[in-house]
mmCIF file as gemmi writes it, N, C-alpha and C atoms, coordinates in Angstrom:
data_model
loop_
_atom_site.group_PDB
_atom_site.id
_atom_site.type_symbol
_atom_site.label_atom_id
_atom_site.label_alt_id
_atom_site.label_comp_id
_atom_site.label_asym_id
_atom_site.label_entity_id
_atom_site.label_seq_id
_atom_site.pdbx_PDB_ins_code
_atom_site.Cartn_x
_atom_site.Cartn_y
_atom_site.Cartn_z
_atom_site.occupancy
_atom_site.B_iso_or_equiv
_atom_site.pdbx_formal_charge
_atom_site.auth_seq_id
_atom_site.auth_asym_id
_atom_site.pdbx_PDB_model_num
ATOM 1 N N . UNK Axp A 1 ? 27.968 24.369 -5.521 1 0 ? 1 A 1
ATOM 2 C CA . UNK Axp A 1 ? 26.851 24.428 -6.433 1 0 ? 1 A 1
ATOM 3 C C . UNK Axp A 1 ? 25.978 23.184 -6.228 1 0 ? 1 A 1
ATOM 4 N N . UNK Axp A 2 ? 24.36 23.453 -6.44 1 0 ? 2 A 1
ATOM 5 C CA . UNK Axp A 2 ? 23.821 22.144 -6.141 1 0 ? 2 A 1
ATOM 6 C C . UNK Axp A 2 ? 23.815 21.469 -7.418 1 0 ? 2 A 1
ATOM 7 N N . UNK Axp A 3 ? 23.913 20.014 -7.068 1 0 ? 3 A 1
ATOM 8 C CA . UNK Axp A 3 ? 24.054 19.144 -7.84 1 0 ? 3 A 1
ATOM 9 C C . UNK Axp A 3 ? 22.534 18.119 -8.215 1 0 ? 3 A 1
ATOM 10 N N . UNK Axp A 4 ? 22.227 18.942 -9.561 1 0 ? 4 A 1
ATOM 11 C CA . UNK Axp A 4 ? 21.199 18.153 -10.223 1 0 ? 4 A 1
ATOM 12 C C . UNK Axp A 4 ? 20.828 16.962 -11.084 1 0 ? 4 A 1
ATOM 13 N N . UNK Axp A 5 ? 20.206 16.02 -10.396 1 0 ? 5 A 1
ATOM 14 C CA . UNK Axp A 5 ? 20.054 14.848 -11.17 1 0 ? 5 A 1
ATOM 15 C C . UNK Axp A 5 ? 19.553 14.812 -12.805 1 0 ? 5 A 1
ATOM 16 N N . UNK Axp A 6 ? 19.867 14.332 -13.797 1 0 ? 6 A 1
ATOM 17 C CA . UNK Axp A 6 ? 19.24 14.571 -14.85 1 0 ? 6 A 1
ATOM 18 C C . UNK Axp A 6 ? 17.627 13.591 -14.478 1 0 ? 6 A 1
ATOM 19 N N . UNK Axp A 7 ? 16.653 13.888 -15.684 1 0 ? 7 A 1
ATOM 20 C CA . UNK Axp A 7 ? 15.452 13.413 -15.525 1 0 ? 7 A 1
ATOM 21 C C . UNK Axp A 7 ? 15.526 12.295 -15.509 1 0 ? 7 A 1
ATOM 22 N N . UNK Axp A 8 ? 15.922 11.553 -16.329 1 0 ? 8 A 1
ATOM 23 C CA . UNK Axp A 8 ? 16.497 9.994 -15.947 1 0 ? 8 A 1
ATOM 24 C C . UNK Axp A 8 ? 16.937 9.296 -14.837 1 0 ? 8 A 1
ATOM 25 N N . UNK Axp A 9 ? 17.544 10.194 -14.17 1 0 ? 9 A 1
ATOM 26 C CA . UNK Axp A 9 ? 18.202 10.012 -12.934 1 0 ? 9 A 1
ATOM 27 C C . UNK Axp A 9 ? 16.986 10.439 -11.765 1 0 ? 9 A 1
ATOM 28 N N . UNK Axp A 10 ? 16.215 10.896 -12.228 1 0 ? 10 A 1
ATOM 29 C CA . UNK Axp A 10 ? 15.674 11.344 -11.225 1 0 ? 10 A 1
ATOM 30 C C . UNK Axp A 10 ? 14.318 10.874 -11.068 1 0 ? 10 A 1
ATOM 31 N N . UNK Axp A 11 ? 13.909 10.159 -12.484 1 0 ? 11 A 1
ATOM 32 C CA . UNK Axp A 11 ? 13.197 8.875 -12.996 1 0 ? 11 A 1
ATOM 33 C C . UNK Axp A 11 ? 13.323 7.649 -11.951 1 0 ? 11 A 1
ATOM 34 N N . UNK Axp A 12 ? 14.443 7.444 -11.765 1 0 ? 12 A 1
ATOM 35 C CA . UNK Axp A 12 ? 15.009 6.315 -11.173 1 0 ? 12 A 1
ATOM 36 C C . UNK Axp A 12 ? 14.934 6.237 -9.911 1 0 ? 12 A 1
ATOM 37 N N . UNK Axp A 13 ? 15.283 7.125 -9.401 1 0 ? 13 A 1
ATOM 38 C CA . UNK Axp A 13 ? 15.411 7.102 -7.807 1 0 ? 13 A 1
ATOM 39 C C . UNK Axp A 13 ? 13.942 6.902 -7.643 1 0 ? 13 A 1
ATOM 40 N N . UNK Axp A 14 ? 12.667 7.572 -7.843 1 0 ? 14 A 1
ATOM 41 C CA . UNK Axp A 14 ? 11.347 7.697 -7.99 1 0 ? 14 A 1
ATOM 42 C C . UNK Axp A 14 ? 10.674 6.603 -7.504 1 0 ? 14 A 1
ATOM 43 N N . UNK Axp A 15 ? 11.287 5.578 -9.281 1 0 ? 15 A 1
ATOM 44 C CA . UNK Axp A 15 ? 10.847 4.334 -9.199 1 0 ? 15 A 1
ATOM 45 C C . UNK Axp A 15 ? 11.446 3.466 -8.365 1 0 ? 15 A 1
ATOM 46 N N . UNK Axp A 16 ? 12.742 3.99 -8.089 1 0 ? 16 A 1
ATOM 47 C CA . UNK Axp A 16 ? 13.413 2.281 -6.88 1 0 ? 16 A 1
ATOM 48 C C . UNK Axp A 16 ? 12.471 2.757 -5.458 1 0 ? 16 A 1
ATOM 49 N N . UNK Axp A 17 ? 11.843 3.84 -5.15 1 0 ? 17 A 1
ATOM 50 C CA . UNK Axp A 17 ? 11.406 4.563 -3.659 1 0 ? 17 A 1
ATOM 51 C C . UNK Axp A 17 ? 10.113 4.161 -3.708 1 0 ? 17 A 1
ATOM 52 N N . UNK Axp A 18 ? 9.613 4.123 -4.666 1 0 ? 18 A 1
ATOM 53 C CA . UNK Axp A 18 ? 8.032 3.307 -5.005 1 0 ? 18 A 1
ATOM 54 C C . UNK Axp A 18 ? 8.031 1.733 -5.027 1 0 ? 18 A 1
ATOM 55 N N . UNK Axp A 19 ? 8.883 0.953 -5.586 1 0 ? 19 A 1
ATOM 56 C CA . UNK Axp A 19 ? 9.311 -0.199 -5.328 1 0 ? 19 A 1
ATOM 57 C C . UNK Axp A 19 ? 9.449 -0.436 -4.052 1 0 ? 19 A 1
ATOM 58 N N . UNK Axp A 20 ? 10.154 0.035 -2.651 1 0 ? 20 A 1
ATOM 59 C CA . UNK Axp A 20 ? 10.85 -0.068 -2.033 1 0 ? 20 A 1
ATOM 60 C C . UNK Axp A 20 ? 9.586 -0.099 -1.209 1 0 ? 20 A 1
ATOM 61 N N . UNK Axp A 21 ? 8.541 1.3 -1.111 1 0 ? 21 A 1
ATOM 62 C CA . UNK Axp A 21 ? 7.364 1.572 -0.526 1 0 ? 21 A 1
ATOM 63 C C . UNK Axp A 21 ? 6.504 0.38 -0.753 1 0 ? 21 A 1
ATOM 64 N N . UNK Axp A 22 ? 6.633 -0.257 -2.087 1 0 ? 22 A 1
ATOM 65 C CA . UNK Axp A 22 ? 5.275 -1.053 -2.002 1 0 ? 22 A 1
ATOM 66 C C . UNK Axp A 22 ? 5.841 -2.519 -1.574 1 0 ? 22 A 1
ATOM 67 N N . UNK Axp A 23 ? 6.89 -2.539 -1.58 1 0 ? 23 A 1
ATOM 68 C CA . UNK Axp A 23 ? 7.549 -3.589 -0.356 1 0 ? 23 A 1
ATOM 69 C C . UNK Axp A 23 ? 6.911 -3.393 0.943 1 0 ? 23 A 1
ATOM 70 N N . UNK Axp A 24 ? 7.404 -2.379 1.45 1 0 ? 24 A 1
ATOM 71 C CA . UNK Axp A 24 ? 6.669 -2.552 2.868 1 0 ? 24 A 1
ATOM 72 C C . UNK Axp A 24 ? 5.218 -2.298 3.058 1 0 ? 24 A 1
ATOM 73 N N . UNK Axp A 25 ? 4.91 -1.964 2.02 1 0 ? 25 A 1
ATOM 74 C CA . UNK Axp A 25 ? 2.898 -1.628 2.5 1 0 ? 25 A 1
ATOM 75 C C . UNK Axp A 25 ? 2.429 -3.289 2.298 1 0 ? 25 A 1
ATOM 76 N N . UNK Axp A 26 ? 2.889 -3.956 1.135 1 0 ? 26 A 1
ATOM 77 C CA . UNK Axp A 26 ? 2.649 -5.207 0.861 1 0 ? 26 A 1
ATOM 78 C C . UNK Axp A 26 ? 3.095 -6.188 1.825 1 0 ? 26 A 1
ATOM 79 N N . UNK Axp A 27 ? 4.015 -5.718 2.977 1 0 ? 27 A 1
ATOM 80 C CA . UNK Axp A 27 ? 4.313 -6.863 4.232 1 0 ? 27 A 1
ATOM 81 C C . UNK Axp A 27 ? 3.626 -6.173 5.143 1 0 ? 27 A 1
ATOM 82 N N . UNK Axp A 28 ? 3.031 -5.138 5.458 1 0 ? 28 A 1
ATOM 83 C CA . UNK Axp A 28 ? 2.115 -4.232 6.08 1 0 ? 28 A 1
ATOM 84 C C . UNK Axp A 28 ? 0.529 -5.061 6.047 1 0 ? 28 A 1
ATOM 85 N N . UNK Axp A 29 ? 0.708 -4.637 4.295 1 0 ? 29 A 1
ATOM 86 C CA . UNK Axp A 29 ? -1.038 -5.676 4.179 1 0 ? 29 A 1
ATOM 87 C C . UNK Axp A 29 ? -0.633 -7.145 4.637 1 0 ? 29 A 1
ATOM 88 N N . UNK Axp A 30 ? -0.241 -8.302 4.312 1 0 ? 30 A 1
ATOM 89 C CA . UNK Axp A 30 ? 0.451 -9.64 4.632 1 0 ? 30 A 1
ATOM 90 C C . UNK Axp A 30 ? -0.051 -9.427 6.149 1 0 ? 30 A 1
ATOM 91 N N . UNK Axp A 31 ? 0.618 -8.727 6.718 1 0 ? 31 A 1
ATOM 92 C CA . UNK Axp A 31 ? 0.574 -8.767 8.242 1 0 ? 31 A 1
ATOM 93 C C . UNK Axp A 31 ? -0.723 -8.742 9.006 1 0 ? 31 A 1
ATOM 94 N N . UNK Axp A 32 ? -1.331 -7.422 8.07 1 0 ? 32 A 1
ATOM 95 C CA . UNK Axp A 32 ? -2.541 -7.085 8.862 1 0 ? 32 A 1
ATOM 96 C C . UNK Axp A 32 ? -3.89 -8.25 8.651 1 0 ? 32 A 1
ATOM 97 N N . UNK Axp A 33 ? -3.834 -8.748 7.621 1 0 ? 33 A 1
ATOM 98 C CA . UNK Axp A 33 ? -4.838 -9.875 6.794 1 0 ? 33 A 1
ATOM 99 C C . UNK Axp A 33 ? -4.569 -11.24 8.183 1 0 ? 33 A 1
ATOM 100 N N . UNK Axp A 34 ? -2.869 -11.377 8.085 1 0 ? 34 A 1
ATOM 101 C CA . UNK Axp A 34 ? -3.108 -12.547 9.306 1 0 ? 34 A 1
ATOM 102 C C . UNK Axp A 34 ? -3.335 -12.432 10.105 1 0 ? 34 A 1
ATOM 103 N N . UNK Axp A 35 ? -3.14 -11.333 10.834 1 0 ? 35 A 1
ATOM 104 C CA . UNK Axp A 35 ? -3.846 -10.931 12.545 1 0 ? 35 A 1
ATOM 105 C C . UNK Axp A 35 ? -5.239 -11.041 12.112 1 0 ? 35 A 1
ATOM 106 N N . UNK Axp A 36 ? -5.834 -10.261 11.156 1 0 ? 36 A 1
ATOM 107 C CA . UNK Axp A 36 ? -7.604 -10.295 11.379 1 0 ? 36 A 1
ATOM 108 C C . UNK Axp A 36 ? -7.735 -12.004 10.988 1 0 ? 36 A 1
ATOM 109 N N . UNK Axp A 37 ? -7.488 -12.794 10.25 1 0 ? 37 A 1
ATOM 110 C CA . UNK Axp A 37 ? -7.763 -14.211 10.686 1 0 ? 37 A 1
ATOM 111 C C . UNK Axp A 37 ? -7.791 -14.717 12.149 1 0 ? 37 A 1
ATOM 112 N N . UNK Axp A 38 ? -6.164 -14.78 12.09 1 0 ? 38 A 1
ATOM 113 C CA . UNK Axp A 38 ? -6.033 -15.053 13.81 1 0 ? 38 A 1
ATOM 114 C C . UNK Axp A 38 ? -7.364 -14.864 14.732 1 0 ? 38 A 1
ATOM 115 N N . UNK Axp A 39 ? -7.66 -13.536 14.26 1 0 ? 39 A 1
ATOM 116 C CA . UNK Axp A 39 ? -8.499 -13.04 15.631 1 0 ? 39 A 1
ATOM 117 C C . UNK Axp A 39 ? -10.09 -12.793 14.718 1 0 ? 39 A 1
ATOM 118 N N . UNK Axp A 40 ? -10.011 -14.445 14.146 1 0 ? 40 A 1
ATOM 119 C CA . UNK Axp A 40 ? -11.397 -14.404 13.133 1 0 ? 40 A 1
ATOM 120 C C . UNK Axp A 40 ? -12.371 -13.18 12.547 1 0 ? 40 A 1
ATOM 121 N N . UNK Axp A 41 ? -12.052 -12.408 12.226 1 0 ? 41 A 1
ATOM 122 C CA . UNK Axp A 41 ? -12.2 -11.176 11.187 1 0 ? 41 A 1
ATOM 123 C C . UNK Axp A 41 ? -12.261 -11.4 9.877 1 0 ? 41 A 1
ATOM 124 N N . UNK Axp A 42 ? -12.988 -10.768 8.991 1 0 ? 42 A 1
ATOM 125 C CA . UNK Axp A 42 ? -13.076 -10.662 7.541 1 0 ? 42 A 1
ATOM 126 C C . UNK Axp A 42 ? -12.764 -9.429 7.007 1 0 ? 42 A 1
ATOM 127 N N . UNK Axp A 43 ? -11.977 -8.519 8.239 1 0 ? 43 A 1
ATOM 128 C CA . UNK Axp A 43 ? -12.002 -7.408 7.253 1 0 ? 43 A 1
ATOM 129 C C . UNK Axp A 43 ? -10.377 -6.671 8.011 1 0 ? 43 A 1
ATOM 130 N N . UNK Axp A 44 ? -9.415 -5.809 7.724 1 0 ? 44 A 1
ATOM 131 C CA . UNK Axp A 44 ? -8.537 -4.947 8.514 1 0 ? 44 A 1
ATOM 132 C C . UNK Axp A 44 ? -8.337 -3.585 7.602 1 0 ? 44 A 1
ATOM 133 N N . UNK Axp A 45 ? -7.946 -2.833 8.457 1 0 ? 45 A 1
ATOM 134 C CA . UNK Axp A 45 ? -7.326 -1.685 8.232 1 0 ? 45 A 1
ATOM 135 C C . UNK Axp A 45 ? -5.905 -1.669 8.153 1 0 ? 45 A 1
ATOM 136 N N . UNK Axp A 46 ? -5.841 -0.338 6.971 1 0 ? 46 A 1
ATOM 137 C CA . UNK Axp A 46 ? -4.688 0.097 6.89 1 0 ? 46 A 1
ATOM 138 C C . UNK Axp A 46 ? -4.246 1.377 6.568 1 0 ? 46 A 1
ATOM 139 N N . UNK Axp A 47 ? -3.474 1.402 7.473 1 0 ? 47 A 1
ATOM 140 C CA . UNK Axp A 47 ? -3.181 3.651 7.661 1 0 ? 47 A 1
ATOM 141 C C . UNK Axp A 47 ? -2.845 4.329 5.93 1 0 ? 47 A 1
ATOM 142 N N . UNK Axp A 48 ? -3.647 4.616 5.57 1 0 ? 48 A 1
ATOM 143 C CA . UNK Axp A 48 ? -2.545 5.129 4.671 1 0 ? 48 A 1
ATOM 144 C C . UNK Axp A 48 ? -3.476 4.721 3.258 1 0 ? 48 A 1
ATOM 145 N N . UNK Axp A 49 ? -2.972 4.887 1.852 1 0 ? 49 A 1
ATOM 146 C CA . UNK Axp A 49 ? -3.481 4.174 0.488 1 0 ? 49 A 1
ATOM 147 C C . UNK Axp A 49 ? -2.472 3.55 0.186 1 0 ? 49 A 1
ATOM 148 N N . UNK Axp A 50 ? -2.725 2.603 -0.41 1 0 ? 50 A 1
ATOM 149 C CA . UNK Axp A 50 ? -1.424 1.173 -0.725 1 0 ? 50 A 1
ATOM 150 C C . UNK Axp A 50 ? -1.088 1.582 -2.64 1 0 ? 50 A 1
ATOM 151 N N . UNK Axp A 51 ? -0.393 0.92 -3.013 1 0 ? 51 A 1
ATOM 152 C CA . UNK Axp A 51 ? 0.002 1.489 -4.539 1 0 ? 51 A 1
ATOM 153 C C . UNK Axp A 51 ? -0.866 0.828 -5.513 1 0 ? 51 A 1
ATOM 154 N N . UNK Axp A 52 ? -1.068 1.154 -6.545 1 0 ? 52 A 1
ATOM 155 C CA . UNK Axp A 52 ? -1.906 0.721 -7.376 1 0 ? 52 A 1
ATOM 156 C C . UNK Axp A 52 ? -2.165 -0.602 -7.87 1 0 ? 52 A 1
ATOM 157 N N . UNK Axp A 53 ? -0.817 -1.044 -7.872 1 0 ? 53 A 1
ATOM 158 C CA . UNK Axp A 53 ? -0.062 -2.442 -8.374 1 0 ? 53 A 1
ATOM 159 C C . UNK Axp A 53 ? -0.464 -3.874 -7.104 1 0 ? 53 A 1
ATOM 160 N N . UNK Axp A 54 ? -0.312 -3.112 -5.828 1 0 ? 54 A 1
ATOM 161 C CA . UNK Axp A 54 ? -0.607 -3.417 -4.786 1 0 ? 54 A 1
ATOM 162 C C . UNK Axp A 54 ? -2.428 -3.786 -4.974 1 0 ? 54 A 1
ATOM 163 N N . UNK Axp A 55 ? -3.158 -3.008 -4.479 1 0 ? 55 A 1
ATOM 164 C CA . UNK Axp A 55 ? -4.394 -2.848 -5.106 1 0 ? 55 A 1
ATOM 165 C C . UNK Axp A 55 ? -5.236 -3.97 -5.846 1 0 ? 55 A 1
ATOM 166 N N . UNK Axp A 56 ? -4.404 -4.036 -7.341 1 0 ? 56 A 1
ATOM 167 C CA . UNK Axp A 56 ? -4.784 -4.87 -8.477 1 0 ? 56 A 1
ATOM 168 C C . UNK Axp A 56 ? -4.565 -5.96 -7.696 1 0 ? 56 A 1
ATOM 169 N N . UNK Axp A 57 ? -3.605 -6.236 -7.15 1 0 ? 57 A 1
ATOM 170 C CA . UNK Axp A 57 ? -3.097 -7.783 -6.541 1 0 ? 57 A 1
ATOM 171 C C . UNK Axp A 57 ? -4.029 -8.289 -5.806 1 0 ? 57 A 1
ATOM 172 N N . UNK Axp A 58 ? -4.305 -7.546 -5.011 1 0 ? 58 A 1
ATOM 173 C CA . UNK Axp A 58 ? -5.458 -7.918 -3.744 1 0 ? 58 A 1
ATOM 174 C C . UNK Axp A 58 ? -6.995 -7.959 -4.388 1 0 ? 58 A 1
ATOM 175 N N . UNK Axp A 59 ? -7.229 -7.147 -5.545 1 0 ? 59 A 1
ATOM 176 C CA . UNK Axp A 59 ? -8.727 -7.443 -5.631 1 0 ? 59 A 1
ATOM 177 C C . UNK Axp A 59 ? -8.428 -8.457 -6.844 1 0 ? 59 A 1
ATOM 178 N N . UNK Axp A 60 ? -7.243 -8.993 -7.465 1 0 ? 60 A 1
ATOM 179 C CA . UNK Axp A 60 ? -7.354 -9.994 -8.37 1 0 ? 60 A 1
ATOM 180 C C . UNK Axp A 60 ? -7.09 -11.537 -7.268 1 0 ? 60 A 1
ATOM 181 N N . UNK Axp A 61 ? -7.044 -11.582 -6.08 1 0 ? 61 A 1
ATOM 182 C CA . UNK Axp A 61 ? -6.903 -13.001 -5.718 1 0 ? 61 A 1
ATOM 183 C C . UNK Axp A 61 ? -8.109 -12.694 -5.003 1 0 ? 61 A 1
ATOM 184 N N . UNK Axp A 62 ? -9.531 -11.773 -5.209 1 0 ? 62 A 1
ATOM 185 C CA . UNK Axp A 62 ? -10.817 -11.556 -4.229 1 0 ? 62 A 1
ATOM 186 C C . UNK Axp A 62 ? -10.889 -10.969 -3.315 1 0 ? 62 A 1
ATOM 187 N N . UNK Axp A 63 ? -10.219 -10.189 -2.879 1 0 ? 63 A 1
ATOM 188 C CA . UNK Axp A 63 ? -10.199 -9.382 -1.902 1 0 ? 63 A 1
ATOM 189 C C . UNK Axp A 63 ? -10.728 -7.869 -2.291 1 0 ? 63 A 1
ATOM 190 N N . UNK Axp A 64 ? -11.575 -7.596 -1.577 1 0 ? 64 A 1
ATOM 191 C CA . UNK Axp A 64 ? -11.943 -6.166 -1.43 1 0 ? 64 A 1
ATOM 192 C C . UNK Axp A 64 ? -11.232 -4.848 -0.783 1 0 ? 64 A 1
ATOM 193 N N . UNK Axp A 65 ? -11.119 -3.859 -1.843 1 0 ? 65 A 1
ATOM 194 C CA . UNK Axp A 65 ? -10.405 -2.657 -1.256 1 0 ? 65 A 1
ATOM 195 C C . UNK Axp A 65 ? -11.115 -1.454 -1.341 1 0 ? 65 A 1
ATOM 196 N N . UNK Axp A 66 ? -11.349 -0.885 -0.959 1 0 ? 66 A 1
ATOM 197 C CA . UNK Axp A 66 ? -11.559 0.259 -0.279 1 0 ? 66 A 1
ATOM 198 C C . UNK Axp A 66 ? -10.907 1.988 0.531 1 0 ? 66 A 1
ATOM 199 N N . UNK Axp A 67 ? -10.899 2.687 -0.085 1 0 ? 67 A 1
ATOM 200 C CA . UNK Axp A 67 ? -10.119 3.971 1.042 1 0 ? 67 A 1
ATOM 201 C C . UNK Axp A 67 ? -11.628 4.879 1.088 1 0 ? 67 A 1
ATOM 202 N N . UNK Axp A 68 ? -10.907 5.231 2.214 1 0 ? 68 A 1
ATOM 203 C CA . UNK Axp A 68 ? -11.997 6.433 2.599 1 0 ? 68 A 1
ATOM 204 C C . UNK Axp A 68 ? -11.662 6.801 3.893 1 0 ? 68 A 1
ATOM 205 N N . UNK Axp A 69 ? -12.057 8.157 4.913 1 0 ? 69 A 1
ATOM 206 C CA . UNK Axp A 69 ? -11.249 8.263 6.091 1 0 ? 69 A 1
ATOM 207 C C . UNK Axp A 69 ? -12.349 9.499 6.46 1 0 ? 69 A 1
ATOM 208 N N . UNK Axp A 70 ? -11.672 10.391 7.181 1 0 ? 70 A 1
ATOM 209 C CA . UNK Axp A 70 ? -12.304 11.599 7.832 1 0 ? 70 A 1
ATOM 210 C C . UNK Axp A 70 ? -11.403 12.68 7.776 1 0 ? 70 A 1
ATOM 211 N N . UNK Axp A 71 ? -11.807 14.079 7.842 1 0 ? 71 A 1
ATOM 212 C CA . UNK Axp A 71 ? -10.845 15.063 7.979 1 0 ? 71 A 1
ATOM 213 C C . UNK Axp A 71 ? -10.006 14.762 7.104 1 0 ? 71 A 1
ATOM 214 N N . UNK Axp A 72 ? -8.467 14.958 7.503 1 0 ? 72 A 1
ATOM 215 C CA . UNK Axp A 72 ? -6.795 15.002 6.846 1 0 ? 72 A 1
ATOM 216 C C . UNK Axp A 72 ? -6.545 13.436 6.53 1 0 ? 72 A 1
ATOM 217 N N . UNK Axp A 73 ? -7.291 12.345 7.306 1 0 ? 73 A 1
ATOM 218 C CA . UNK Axp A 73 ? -6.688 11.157 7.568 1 0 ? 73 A 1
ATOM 219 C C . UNK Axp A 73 ? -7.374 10.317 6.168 1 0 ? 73 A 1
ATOM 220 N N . UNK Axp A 74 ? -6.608 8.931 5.992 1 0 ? 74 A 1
ATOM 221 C CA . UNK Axp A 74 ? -7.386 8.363 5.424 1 0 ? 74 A 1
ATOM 222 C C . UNK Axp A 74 ? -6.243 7.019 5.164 1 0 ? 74 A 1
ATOM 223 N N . UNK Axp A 75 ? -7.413 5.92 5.193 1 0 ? 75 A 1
ATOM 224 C CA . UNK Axp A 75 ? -6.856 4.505 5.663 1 0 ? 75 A 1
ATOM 225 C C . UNK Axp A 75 ? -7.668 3.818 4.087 1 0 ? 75 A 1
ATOM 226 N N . UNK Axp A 76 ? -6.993 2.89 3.902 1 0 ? 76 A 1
ATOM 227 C CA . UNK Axp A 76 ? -7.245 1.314 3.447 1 0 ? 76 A 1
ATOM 228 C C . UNK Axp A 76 ? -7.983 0.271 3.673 1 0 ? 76 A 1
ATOM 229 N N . UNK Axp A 77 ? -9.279 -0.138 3.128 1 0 ? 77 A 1
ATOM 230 C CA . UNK Axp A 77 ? -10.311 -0.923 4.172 1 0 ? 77 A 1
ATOM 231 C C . UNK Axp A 77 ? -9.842 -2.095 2.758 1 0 ? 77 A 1
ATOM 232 N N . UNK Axp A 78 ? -9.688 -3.297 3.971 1 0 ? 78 A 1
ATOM 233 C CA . UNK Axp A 78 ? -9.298 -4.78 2.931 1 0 ? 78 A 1
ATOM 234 C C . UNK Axp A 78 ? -10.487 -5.701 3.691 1 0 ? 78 A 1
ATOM 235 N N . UNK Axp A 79 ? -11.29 -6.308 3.223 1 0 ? 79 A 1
ATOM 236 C CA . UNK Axp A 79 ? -12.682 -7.338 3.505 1 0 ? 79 A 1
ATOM 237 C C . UNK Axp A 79 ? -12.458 -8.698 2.529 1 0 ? 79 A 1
ATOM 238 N N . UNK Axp A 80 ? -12.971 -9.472 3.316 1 0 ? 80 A 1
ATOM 239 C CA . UNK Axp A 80 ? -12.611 -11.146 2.447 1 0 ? 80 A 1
ATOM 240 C C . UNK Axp A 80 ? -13.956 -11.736 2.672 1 0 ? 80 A 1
């Protein structure tokens, strides 16, 4: 028989997988911000939309965010 999580339980997993995600989009952004320095840029991309929490962070230390894309796709525009 399959075995169903109660809503609580299933609450949880949700939130630790969203946590976990905005771990790596947030060393994703980190990453991409120092290469476009490095290689004197004010602005990088990023595949994908970052989490909300994420987001707030970046336009509360001045940073500009942005999504928008073409077709199916759609990326993350970060500008300083």
């Amino acid at each position: 028989m399959l075995s169903i999580p109660t809503a609580q339980e299933a609450r949880k997993q949700v939130d630790e997988m969203q946590s976990e995600l905005g771990k790596k989009k947030q060393a994703e952004v980190a990453e991409a911000i120092k290469e476009a320095i490095d290689n004197l840029k004010t602005r990088c991309t990023i595949s994908g939309t970052l989490p909300d929490a994420l987001v707030k962070s970046l336009e509360d230390k001045g940073y500009s965010v942005q999504t928008g894309g073409r077709y199916n796709e759609c990326d993350t525009y970060i500008s300083w």
